[in-house]
C-alpha positions in Angstrom: 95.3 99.9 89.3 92.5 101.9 89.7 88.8 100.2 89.7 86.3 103.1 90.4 85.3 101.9 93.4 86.1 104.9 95.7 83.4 107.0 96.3 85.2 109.9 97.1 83.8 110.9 100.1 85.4 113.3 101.8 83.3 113.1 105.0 84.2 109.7 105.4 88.4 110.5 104.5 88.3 112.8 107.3 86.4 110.4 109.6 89.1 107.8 108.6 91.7 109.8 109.2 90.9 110.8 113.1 89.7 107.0 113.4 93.5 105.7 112.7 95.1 108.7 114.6 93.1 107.7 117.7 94.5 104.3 118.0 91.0 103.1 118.9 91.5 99.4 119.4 87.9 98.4 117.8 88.7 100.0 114.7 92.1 98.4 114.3 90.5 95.3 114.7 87.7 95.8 112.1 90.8 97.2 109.9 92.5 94.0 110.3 89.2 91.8 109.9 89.0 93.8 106.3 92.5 93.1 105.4 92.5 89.6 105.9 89.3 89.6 103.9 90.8 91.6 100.8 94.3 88.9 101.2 91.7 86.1 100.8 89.8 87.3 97.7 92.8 88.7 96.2 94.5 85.4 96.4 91.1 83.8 94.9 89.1 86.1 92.6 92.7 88.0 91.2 93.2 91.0 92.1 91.2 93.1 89.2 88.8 90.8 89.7 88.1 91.9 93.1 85.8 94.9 94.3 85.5 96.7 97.5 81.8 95.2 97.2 83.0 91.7 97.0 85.4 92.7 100.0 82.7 94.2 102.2 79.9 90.9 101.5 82.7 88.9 103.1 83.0 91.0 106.5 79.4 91.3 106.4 79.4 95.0 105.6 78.7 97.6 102.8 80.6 99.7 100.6 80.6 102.4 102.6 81.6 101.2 105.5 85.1 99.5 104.0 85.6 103.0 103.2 85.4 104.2 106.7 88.8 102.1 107.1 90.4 102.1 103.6 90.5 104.8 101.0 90.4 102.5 98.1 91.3 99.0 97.0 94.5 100.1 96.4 95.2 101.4 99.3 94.2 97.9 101.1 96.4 96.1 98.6 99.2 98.5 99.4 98.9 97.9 102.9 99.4 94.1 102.0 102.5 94.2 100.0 104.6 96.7 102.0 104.8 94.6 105.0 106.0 91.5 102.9 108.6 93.9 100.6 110.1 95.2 103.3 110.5 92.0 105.6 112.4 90.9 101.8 114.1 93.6 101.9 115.3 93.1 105.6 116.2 89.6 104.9 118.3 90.4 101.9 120.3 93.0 103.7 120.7 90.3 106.9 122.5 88.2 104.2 124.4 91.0 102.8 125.9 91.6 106.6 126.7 87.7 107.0 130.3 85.8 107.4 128.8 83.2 104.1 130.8 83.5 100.9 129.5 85.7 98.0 128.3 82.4 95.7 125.9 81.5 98.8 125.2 84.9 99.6 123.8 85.4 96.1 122.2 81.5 96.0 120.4 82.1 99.6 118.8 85.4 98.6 117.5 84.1 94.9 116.6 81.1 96.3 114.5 82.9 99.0 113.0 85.5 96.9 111.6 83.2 94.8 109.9 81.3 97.8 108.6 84.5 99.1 107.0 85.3 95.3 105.4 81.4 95.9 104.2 82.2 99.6 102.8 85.4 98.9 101.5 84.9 95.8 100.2 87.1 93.7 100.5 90.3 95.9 104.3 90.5 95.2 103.8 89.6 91.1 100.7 92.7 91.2 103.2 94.7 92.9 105.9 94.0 90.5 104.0 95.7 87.8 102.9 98.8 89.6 105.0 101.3 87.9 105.9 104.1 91.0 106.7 106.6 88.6 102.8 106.8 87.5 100.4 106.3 90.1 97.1 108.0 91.6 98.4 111.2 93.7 96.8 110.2 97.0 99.2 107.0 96.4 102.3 109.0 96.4 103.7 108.9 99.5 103.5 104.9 99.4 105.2 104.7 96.0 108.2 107.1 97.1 108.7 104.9 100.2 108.6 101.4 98.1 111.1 103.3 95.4 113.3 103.6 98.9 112.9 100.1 99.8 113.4 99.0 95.9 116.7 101.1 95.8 117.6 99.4 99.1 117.3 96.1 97.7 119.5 96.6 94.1 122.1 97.8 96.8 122.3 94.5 98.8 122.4 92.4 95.8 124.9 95.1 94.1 127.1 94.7 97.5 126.9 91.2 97.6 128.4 91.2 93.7 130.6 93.3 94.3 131.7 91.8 97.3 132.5 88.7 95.3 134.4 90.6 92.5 136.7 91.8 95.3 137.3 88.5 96.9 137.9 87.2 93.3 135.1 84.7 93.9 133.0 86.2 91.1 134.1 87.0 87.6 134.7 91.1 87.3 132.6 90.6 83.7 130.4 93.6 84.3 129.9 96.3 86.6 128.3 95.1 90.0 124.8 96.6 89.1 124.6 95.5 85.5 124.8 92.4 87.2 122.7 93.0 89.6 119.7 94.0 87.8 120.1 90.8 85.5 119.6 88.8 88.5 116.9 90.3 89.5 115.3 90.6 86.4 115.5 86.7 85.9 113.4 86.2 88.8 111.0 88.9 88.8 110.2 87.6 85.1 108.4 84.6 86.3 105.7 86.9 87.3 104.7 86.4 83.4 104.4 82.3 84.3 104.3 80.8 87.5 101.7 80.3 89.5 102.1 78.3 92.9 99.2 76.6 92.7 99.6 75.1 89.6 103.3 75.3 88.4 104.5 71.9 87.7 107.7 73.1 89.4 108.0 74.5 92.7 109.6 77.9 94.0 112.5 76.7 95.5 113.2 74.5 92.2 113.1 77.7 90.3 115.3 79.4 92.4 118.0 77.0 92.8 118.1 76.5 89.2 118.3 80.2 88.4 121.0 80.3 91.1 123.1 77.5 89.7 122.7 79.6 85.7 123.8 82.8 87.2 126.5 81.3 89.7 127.9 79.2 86.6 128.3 82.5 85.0 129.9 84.5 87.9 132.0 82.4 90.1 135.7 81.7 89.2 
C-alpha cells in the first residue's frame, strides 16, 4: 500500500516521536484535524488515489508538515481502521457472552458486520486486502496487533457455532471453524461489489439475506 510519499526524514520521525510522547494538547488536535481530513478524501478520491499532498491542501498545510504528525499514508489509514476493527471486534465478542440463541447470535453479528462495512466504507474493504503477513517493516507492530484482533474475531464466531452444535440448534456438518471461516468469507467477499453509495441494495438487506442462506444451512 505503499505510494512514495514519505520522505523519510528522519529528523522529522524523531520530532514526531517526542511530539506524541509529550501529550501536547495542540499537536493532538492538529493530529486529529489531519485525520478527519485523510477519512474525508479517502472516502472521496479512493484510497490510492489519495496523497499526503492532497491531504495537507485540505488542512491548509504542506507535505512536510503532515509528516511532522504521520509517518506515511499508511500509517494515517491504519490509524483509521483500527479503531473501527476493534470496536467490531468488541461487539462480536458482547454477542458471543449474551443469553440469545446461537441462530440470532450468528444473524445479529452478520447482519451488523455488514452495516459496519456500509458505515465505514471503504476503510474496512482496503483493510480487508492488506495482507499482514507482507507489509512495510515500520508497519509491523500494527499488523501483529490487527492479526490479534483478526484471531479474536474467528474465535467469537467459532464459539458462537460451536455453541449451537452443542445445544443441537446448529447442524454438526463441519468442524466449528470450517464453518466459521465460510461465514465470514461470504461477507467479506462483497468487498469485490458493493459500494454504499451506489448498491441498489442496502447493507442490512445483504446481511439478512446472507444470514437467512447460512442459518438455512446450519439450524436443525
Amino acid at each position: 500500500m505503499s505510494n512514495g510519499d514519505n520522505p523519510n526524514e528522519s529528523g522529522i520521525g524523531q520530532r514526531r516521536v517526542m511530539a506524541r510522547g509529550n501529550k501536547n494538547a495542540i499537536y493532538e488536535d492538529r493530529r486529529a484535524e489531519i485525520i478527519t481530513a485523510a477519512a474525508s478524501l479517502f472516502r472521496s478520491k479512493g484510497y490510492r488515489g489519495t496523497s499526503i499532498a492532497h491531504i495537507a491542501k485540505v488542512v491548509g498545510t504542506d507535505r512536510a508538515s503532515i509528516y511532522y504528525y504521520f509517518s506515511s499514508k499508511e500509517e494515517l489509514f491504519d490509524v483509521l481502521v483500527t479503531d473501527v476493527v476493534k470496536n467490531n471486534l468488541k461487539t462480536a465478542e458482547r454477542i458471543r457472552a449474551s443469553d440469545a440463541p446461537a441462530p440470532e447470535k450468528l444473524r445479529t453479528l452478520l447482519v451488523g458486520l455488514m452495516e459496519s462495512y456500509a458505515e465505514h466504507y471503504p476503510f474496512l474493504f482496503v483493510y480487508l486486502q492488506e495482507n499482514m503477513a507482507h507489509v512495510d517493516p515500520q508497519r509491523q507492530t500494527w499488523a501483529k496487533e490487527m492479526r490479534r484482533v483478526n484471531r479474536r474475531y474467528e474465535k467469537a464466531i467459532t464459539d458462537i457455532i460451536r455453541d449451537g452444535q452443542k445445544d443441537a440448534s446448529f447442524r454438526t456438518t463441519g468442524e466449528p471453524w470450517v464453518l466459521a471461516y465460510g461465514v465470514m468469507g461470504m461477507i467479506s467477499w462483497t468487498h469485490r461489489w458493493f459500494n454504499p453509495h451506489t448498491s441498489e441494495v442496502n447493507a442490512t438487506s445483504i446481511g439478512e439475506t446472507y444470514a437467512d442462506v447460512i442459518l438455512s444451512g446450519l439450524t436443525t
